[in-house]
N, C-alpha and C positions, 0 to 999 in steps of 0.2 A: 598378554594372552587373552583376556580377557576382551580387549579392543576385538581382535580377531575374530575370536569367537562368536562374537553379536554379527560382522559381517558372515560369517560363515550360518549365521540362523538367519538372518536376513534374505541374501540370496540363494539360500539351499543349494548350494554348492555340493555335488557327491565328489567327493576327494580318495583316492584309496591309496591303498602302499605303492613305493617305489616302485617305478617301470609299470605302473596299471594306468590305461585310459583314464583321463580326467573329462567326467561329465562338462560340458558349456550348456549352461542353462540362460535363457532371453531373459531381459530385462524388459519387459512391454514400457511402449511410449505410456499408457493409461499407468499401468502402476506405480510407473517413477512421476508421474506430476501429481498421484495420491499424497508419495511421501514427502513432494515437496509443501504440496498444501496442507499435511498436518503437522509437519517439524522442521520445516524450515524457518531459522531464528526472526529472518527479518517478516516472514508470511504471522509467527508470533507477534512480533515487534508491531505489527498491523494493529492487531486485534487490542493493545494497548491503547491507542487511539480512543476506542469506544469507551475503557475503562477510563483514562483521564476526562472525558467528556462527563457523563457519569458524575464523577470527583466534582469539576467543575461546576456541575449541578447542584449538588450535594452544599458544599460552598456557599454561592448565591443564593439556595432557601436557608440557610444559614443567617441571612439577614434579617428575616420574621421571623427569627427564633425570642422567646422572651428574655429580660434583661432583668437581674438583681445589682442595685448599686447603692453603695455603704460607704458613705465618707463621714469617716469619725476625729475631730481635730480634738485636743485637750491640752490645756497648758497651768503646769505646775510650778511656782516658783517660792522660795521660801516659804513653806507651809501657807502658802495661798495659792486657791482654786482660782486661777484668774477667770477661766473659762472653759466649758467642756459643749461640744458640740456636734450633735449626730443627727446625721442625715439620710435617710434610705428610702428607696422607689424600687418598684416592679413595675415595667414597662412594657406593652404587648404591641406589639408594632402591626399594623395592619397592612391589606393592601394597597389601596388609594392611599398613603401616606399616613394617616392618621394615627395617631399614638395613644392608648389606651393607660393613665399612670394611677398609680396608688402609693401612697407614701408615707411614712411616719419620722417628725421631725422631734427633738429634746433637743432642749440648750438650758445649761446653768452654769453659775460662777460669778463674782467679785466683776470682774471686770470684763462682761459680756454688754457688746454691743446691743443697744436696745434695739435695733431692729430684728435681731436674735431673740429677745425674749419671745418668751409664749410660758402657756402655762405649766406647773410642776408636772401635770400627768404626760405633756409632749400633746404635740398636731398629729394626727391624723390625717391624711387628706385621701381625694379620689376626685379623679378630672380627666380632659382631654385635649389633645396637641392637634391642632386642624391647617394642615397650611391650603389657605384661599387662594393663591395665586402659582406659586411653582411646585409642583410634587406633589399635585393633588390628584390629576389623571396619572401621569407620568412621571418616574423619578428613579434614582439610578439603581435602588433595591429591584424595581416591577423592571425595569430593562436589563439588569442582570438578570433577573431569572427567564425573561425573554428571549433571550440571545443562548442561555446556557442550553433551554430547550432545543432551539434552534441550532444549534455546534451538536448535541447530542446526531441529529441528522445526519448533519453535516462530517460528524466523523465518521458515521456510516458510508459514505460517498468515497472520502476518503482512506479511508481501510479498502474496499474492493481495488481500488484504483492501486494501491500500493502493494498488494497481492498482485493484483493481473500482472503487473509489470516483473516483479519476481518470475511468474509463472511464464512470460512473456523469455525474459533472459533462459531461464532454465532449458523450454523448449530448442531455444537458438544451442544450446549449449550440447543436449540431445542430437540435435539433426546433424551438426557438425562431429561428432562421436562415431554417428551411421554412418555418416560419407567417409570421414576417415578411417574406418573402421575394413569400408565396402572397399577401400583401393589399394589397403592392405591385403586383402584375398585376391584382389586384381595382380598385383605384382608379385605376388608369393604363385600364382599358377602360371603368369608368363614367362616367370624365373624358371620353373621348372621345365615348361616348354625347350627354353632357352638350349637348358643344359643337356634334354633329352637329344635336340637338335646338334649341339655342340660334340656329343659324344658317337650323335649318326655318321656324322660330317667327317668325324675325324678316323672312323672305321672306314669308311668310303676316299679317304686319302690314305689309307693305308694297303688298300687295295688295288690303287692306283686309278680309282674310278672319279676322282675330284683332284682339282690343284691343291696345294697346299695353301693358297691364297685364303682356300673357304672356310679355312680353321681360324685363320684370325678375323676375319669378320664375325665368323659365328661366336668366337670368344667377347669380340668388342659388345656383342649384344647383351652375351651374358654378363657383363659387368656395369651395363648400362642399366639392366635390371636391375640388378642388385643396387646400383645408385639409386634407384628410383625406388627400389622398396625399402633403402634404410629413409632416405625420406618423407616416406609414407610412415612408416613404423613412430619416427621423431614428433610427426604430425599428431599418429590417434598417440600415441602417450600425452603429448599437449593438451589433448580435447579430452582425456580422459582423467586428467587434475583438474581440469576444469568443469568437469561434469561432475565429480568429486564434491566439489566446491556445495551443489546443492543438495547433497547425499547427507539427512541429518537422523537419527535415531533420538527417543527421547530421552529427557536430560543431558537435552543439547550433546549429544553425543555425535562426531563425526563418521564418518564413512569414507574408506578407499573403494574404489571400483574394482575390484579383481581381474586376470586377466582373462578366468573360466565363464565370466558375465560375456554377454555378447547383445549388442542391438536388436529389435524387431525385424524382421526380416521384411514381412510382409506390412509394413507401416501405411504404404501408399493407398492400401484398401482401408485404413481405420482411423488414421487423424482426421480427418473430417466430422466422424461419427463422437470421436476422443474431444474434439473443439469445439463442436457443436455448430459447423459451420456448411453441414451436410443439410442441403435444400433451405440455405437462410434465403430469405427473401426480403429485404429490405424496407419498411415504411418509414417516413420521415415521422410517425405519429409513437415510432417506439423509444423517439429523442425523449419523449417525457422521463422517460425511469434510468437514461442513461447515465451512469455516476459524478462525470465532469458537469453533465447541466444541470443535474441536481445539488453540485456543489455550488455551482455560481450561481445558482437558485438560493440557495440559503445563507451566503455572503450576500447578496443583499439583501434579504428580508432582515439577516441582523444591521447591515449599514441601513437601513430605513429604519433599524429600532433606533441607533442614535442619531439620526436626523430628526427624529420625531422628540427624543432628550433635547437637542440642541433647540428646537423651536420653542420647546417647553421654556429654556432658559431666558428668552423673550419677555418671559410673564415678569409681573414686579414679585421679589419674595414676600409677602403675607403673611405671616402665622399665628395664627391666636391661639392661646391655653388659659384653659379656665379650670381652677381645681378647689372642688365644696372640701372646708375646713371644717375640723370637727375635734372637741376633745376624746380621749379614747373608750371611755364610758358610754358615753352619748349617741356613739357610732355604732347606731343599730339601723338595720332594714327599714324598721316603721318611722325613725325618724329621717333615714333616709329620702322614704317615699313622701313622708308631709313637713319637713324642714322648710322655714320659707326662702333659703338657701342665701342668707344674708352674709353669713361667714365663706368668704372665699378668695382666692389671689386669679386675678384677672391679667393676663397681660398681653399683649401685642408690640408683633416684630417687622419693620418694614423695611425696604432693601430695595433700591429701583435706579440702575444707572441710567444718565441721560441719554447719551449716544449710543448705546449699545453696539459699538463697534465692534469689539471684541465677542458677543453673542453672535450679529450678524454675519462676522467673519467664518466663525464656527459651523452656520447651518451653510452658508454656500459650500464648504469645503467637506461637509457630507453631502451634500445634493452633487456635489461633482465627483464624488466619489461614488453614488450608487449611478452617475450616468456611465461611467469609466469602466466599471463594470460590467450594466446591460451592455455597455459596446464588446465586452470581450466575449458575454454572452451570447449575441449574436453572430459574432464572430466564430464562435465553436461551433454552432450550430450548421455551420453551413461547410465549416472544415469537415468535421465531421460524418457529414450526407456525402463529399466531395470522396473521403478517404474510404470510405468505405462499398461506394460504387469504384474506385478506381482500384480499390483490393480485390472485389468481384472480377472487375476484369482483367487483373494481372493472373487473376488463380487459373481462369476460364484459356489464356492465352498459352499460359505454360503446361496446362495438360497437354494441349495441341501440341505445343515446340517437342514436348517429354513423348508423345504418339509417335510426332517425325522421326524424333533421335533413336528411340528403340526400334524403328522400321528402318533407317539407318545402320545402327549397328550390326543388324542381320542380316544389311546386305555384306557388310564388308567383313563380316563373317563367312558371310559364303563366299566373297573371293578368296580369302585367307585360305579356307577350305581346300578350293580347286586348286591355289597355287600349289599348294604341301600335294595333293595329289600329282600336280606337272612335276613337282621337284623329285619326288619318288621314281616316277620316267625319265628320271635326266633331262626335261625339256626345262625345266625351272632353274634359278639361281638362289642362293641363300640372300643377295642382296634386294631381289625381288620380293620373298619371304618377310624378312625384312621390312620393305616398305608397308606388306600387306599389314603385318600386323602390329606397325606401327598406326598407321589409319584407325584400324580398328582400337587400340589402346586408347586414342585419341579421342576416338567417336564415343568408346563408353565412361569416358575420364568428363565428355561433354555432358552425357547422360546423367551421369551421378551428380553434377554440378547445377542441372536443371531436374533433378529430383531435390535436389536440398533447398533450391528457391522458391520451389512449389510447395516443401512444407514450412519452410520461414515464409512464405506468402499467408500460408494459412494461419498461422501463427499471429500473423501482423493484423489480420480478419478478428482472430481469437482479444489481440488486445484493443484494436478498435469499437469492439462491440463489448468489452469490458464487462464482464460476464462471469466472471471467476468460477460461482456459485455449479 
């Protein structure tokens, strides 16, 4: 009841008691792609993208976050201290790689390594970590958060792109709903024709003014209808689960389409103005902000971030740390500032393969990988320019064919017309009737089929120009 209920406030549906009119209330194309755009799960599922990009950021400054680290060893064995040994640092890690440490060491016991002693009060220290050669411009903390920036973008490009395309099916999904919606009322008034004909027919053979041949013809019609309208009927029931499909209320709650809902009527005057594709006019200069080449914009600005890692890795590793010693007393400001800084652990790290094979492999295989790219980039660029003049003038063509067909239809409407008039004077046949208003079924069965490709044309406009917003 409750499921119900929400569709019944949704589409305000006036419902009344048994044997009363049931209101049909339109479903506008603009307001069913609102609801696709605020509650449709995968149009949600989009906007995740941003949030784990976001995440991902969050993450990678995570690696300049500062460090406490506390290694305490002790070992007790038969009432001897053999040894007790603690070690701790505070770490501030910088951007150019450089490492900012402060630390305070104790070691005592029986049987400590003398290079473990120091004195009873414990070291103190305060020093710096510098690496000279690799990870001093560049290193993989400064190219995560690089790149995270850069994905942050980049999942803006792709969120739009994965909405359009949602918004893109939906419409398709809408237009097909119309048409089969539209040839449901086509065969439901030619049925009735049919039978109004069938029942004239069969007075006028009773009369003796018609053979009785002209009753079964005229029956064969009417049941040709009626074939034609349960398959029409079988059709929008299909399009109308399927238009279902992106009918969502919140807390992901679904939606059936009722049958008192009914399509736009007058759609042809307003999706252009709904897509925004009413007086587009195309410059190749509006590719800059378009979402696909703003994605392949920022896939390689991140593959140039590790091409520029990988060069780095070239360099020989270097590191020097130097850290001023000090007992814990002593470790004041002033002595700080005038210590002749005699007391301190000095060391250097060095690291240099000969071949670098394995580095040099590394940066060709991102250098061809940001070329592989600008190729696909260039490539979209020009598809792009290509598909969307060639959308322009499929829209442009099919108004024309859609002018023809509806100047069409009203001709063979007005033979249908005169014939029902000859047949009325006995100059007519029901077989001739007949043909007329087959033609015409035909012609507007065409019509409705070059109205539905005129708005999937537009539609196809709509996701080319990727546009959601």
């Amino acid at each position: 009841m409750k499921r119900f209920y929400l569709i019944f406030l949704f589409f305000s549906v006036s419902i009344f008691a048994q044997n009363t009119p049931v209101t049909l209330n339109e479903l506008t194309y603009e307001e069913y792609l609102g609801y696709v755009k605020k509650f449709h799960p995968v149009v949600k599922s989009a906007n995740l993208i941003i949030s784990n990009a976001q995440a991902n950021l969050m993450m990678a400054r995570g690696g300049f976050d500062p460090k406490i680290e506390i290694d305490f060893d002790k070992k007790q064995f038969k009432n001897t201290d053999y040894y007790s040994i603690l070690n701790s640092s505070f770490k501030i890690p910088t951007w150019y790689g450089i490492e900012i440490k402060a630390g305070f060491n104790n070691s005592e016991g029986v049987y400590l390594n003398p290079e473990n002693s120091i004195p009873n009060q414990g070291i103190s220290s305060f020093g710096i970590s510098v690496p000279v050669g690799q990870g001093l411009l560049i290193n993989q903390r400064m190219a995560d958060i690089r790149k995270a920036k850069i994905q942050l973008n980049l999942s803006q490009a792709e969120r739009k792109l994965q909405a359009i395309s949602i918004l893109y099916d939906a419409s398709v999904a809408y237009f097909n709903w119309k048409r089969n919606y539209s040839e449901v009322q086509l065969y439901e008034s030619y049925l009735i024709n049919a039978e109004k004909r069938l029942t004239g027919v069969s007075s006028l053979i009773l009369n003796g003014d018609k053979p009785a041949i002209d009753s079964v013809e005229a029956n064969i019609i009417v049941r040709n209808r009626k074939l034609s309208l349960e398959d029409s009927r079988l059709k929008l029931a299909k399009s109308k689960l399927e238009l279902s499909n992106f009918l969502w209320l919140e807390n992901n709650l679904p939606l059936e389409l009722q049958d008192t809902i009914i399509p736009e009527k007058e759609l042809n005057d307003k999706i252009k103005i709904t897509l925004k594709t009413d007086g587009f006019v195309f410059d190749e200069a509006q590719l800059v902000n378009h979402p696909k080449i703003k994605a392949l914009e920022n896939k390689i600005q991140i593959l140039d971030i590790e091409r520029k890692l990988k060069v780095n890795s070239l360099l020989p590793k270097i590191n020097l740390d130097y850290q001023y010693l000090s007992v814990p007393q002593s470790f004041t400001y002033s002595n700080f500032l005038y210590n002749n800084f005699n007391d301190y652990n000095l060391g250097l790290n060095f690291y240099f393969p000969l071949f670098l094979r394995k580095e040099r492999g590394s940066v060709k295989l991102a250098k061809n990988k940001i070329q592989d790219t600008q190729f696909e980039l260039n490539l979209e660029r020009v598809q792009l320019v290509n598909k969307i003049k060639a959308q322009q003038t499929e829209i442009n063509s099919l108004e024309k064919q859609l002018k023809l067909i509806n100047e069409l239809v009203a001709d063979y409407s007005t033979m249908l017309t005169s014939e029902d008039r000859l047949f009325s004077f006995g100059e007519s046949s029901i077989f001739l009737i007949n043909s007329r208003e087959n033609n015409l079924i035909v012609s507007q069965l065409n019509a409705l089929s070059l109205e539905n490709r005129l708005f999937t044309s537009n539609a196809e406009l709509f996701k080319v120009m990727a546009n959601p917003d």
